[in-house]
C-alpha positions, 0 to 999 in steps of 0.5 A: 500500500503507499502512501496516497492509498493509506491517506485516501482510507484515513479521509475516509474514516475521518469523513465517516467519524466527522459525520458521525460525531457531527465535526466541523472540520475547519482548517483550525481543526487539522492541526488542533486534533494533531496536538491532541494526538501527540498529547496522548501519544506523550501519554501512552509514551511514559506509560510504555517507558515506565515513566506514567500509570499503566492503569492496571494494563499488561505491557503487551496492552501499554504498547499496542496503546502507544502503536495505537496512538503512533498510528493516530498521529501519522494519520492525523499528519497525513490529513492535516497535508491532505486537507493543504493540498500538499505532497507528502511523498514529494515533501519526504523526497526533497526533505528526507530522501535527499540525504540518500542520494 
């Protein structure tokens, strides 16, 4: 799967969700549910690291709930370019992949 298909199917469920739960999706919106993201990624972070509560979950429990939250955020990520009209891959290879070259 690359990565256009993965953010078609992320628009999809977010669609789905913002009309379920009646979400008004401004431009504001993308990069505030961003933060909230990483909030409970930094969350489920300390917890993962031993640094939080684990709130009575095993450790296999704490780390599906940090890879839970990674997913969120790169979701979220991909959403908040979506929504800007931006080229992720094209980001990635001016950005990252340069440095392969």
């Amino acid at each position: 799967m690359d990565i256009q298909e993965i953010q078609k199917k992320i628009a999809t469920v977010s669609d789905n969700y913002a009309k379920h739960c009646s979400i008004n999706r401004d431009d504001d919106w993308y990069i505030l549910k961003l933060q909230e993201e990483i909030g409970e990624l930094v969350q489920n972070y300390l917890s993962f690291t031993g640094r939080g509560r684990k709130r009575e979950k095993t450790d296999e429990e704490i780390k599906t709930d940090f890879a839970n939250e990674l997913a969120d955020v790169v979701g979220q990520v991909l959403l908040l370019a979506q929504h800007h009209n931006i080229n992720i891959e094209e980001a990635l290879e001016r950005k990252w992949f340069k440095y392969l070259k």
